[in-house]
C-alpha positions in Angstrom: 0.0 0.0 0.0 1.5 3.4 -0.7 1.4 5.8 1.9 -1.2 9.2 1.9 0.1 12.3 2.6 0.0 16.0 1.7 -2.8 18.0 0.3 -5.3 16.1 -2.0 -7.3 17.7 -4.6 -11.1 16.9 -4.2 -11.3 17.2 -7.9 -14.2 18.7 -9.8 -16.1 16.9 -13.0 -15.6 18.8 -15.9 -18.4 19.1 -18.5 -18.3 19.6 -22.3 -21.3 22.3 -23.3 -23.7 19.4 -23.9 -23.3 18.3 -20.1 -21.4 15.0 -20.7 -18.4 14.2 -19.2 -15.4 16.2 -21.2 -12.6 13.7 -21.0 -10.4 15.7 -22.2 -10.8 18.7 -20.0 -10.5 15.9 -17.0 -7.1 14.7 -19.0 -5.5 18.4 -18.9 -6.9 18.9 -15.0 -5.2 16.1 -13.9 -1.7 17.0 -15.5 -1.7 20.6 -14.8 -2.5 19.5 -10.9 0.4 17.2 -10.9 2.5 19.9 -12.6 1.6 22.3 -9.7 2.9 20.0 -6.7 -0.5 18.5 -5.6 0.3 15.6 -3.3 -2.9 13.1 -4.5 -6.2 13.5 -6.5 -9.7 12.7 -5.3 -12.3 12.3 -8.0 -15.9 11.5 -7.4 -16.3 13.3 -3.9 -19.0 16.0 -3.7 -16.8 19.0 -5.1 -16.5 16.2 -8.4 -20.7 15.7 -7.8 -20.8 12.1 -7.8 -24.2 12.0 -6.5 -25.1 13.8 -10.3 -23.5 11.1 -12.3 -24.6 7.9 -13.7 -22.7 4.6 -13.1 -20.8 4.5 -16.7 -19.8 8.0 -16.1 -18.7 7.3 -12.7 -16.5 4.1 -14.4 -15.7 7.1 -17.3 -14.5 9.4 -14.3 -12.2 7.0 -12.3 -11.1 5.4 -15.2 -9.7 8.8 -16.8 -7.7 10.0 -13.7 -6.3 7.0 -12.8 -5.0 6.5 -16.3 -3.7 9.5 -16.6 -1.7 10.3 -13.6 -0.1 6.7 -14.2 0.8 6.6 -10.9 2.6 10.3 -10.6 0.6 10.6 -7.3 -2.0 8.6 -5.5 -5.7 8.5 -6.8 -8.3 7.8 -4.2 -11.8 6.9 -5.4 -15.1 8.0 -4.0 -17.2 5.2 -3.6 -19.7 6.6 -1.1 -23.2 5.1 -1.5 -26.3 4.9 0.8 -25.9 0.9 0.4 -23.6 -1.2 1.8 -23.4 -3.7 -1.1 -23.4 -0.7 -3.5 -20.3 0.7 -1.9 -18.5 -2.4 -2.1 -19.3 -3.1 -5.7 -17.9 0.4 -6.6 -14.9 -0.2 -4.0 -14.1 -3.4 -5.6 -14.0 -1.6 -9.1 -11.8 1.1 -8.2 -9.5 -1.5 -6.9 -9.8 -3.1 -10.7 -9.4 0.4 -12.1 -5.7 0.4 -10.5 -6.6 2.6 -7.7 -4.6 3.3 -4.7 -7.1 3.4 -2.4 -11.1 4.7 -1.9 -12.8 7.4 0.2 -16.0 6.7 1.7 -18.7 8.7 3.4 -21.0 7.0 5.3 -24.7 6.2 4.2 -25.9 9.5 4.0 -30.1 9.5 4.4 -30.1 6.1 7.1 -28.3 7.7 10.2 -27.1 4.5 10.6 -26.1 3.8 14.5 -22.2 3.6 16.0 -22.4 0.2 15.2 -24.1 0.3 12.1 -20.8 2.0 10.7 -18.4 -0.1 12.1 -20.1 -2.9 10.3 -20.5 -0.8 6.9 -16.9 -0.1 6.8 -15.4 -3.9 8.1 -18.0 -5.1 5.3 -15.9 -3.1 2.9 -12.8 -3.7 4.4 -13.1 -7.2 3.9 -14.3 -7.4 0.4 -11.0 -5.5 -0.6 -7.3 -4.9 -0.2 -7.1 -1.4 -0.5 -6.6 1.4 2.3 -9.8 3.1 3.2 -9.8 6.9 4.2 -13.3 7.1 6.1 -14.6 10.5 5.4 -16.5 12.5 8.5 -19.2 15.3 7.4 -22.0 15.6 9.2 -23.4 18.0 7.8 -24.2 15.9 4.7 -24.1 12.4 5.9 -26.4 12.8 8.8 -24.1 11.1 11.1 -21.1 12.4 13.4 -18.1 10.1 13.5 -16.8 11.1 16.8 -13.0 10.4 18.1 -14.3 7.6 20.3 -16.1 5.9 17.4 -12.9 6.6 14.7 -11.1 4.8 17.3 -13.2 1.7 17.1 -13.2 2.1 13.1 -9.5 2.1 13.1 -9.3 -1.7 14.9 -10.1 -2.4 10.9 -6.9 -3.5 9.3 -7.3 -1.1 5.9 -9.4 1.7 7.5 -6.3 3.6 7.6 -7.2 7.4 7.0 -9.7 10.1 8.0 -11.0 13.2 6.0 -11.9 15.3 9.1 -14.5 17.8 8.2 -15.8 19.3 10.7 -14.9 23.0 12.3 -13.7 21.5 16.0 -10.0 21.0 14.7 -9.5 19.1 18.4 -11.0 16.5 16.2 -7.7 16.0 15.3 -5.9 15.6 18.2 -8.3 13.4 19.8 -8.0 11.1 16.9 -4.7 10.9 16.9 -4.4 10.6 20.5 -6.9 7.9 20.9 -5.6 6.1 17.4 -1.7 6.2 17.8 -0.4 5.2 13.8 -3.9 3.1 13.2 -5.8 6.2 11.4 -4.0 9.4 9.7 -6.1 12.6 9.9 -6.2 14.6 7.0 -8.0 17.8 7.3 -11.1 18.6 5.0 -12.8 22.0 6.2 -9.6 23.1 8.2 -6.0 22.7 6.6 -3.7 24.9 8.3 -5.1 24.3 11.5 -5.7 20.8 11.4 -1.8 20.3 10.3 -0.5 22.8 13.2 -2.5 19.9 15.1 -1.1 17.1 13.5 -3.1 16.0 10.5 -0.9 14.5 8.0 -2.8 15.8 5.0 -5.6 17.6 3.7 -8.7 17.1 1.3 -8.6 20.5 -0.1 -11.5 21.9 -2.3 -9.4 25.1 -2.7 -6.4 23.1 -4.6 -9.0 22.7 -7.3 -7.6 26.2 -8.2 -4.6 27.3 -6.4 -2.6 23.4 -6.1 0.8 24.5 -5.9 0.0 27.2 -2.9 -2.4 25.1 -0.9 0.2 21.8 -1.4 2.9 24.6 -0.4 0.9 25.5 3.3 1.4 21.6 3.9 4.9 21.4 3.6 5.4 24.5 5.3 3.8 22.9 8.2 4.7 19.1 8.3 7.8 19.2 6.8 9.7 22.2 7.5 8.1 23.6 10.4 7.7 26.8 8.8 4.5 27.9 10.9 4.8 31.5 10.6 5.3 31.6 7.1 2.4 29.2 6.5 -0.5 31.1 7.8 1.3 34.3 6.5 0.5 31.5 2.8 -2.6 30.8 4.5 -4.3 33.8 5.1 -3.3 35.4 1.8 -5.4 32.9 -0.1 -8.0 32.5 2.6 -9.9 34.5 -0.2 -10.2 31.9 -2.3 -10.9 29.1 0.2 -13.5 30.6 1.9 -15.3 31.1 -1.2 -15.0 27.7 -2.8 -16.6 26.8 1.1 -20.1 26.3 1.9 -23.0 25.8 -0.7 -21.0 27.2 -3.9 -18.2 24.6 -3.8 -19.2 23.4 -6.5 -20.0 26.2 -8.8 -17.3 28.2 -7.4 -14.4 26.1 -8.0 -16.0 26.1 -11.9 -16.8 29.9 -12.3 -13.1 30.4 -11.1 -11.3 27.7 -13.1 -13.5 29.5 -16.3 -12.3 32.7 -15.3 -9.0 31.2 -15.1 -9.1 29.8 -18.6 -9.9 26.4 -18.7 -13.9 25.5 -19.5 -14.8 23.4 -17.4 -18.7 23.8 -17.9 -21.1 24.2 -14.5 -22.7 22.4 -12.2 -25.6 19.4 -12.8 -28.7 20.5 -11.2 -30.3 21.2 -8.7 -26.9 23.0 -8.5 -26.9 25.7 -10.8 -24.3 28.4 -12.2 -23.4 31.0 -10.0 -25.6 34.2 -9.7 -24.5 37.0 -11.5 -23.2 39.2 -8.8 -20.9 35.6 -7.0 -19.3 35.2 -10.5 -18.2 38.6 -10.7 -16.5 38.5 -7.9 -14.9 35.3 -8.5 -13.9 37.0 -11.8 -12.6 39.5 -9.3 -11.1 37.5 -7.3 -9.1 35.5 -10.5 -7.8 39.2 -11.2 -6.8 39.8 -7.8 -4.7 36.8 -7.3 -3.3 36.7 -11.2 -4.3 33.4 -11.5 -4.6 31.7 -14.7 -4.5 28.5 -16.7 -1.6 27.2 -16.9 -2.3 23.6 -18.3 -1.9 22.1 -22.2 -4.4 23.4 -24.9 -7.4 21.1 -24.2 -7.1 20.4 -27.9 -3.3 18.6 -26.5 -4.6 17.3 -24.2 
């Protein structure tokens, strides 16, 4: 198993004009994000709206970025579902894909109980041989996966990771306290913070746009101790996280990266495009910050 660590891109789905899947949009995302420093690539999590896509095109998706980054950094696979035998069929696919290891939220409309979980996720575990990096949101699974209960998901062998998302960053000390080396934390809402705490990585919506800077506040942190200088990083593009937070995740990591140059369509519904007045100012804030795309021509691609 290869190890996770560093900030991973929570990667968006690009769409051709006709709303399918543009492939090769998805092939130019994935090499420019390598070619900015990002540590790992997560497609089909919300930001990449996997709850909008069809089984083929959920195949199309993993199939895609795992091909292409040919094993320059590590893919993990969404494979969140509301069944148990669902998410295993999906797991057990990404495994087949080539993947290096899946992220699952738990069954988001049930609220199952504590032990509910730990049975979803040792079902899982058990039907493959890849690590697991259980995935805590409340806020859209229904269900809190509190220290004490991580703690009793890490006694299974391959759940081996945690995306963290909620605003308590303690989270992430309790974890690791309670878990020892059983269960990484990687931040998802809080980076900085949750690596000044200990977190080993980060599922970063913001990397959808800015990789190289929001892979950069991780190293600063975890590797060189460079504290001061990464929230000095940190608060400079706080900006552009906090506005690719909350509802417009979504449509605000795509109205920026169109601003930025690369056309990468909008959202499925029920999300829509940005309202006029939220993609000005991401058009304001694309100016502000200089950014731009970077990548091949799609045309290369």
């Amino acid at each position: 198993m290869k190890t996770f660590r560093g900030t991973y891109t929570v990667m968006i789905t690009p769409f051709t004009a006709a709303g399918e899947v543009d492939v090769a949009a998805l092939r130019a995302f994935v090499d420019w994000q390598i070619a900015e420093g990002i540590h790992g690539l997560i497609p089909l999590g919300s930001t990449g709206e996997f709850l909008s896509l069809d089984d083929d095109e959920k195949a199309l998706v993993a199939e895609v970025v795992i091909g292409q980054a040919a094993g320059r950094v590590p893919v993990l696979i969404g494979t969140g579902a509301e069944d148990t035998r669902e998410v295993v069929r999906l797991s057990r696919r990404a495994e087949k894909l080539g993947a290096d290891g899946v992220m699952i939220i738990p069954p988001f409309y049930s609220t199952p109980t504590d032990d509910e979980l730990v049975h979803h996720y040792k079902t899982v575990a058990d039907a493959i041989a890849l690590p697991i990096m259980v995935y805590n949101n409340p806020a859209t699974a229904n269900v809190d996966l509190k220290p004490q209960l991580v703690a009793r998901i890490a006694e299974i062998d391959n759940c081996l990771y945690i995306k963290e998302s909620t605003l308590e960053v303690t989270r992430v000390r309790d974890i690791i306290r309670l878990c020892g080396d059983r269960m990484t934390v990687f931040g998802g809402i809080l980076g900085f913070e949750s690596f000044v705490e200990g977190a080993q990585g980060w599922v970063a919506v913001a990397s959808n746009v800015v990789p190289s800077e929001m892979a950069r506040i991780f190293s600063l942190v975890a590797d060189e101790g460079a504290i001061k200088e990464a929230r000095e990083l940190y608060l400079k593009y706080l900006p552009v996280i906090e506005f690719v937070g909350g509802q417009a995740y979504v449509a605000g990591s795509k109205a920026l990266l169109g601003h930025m140059g690369l056309a990468v369509g909008g959202p499925r519904p029920p999300r829509l495009p940005l309202p006029a007045a939220q993609d000005a100012a991401a058009l304001a804030l694309v100016k502000s910050f200089g950014l731009a795309w970077r990548g091949a021509s799609i045309a290369a691609a």
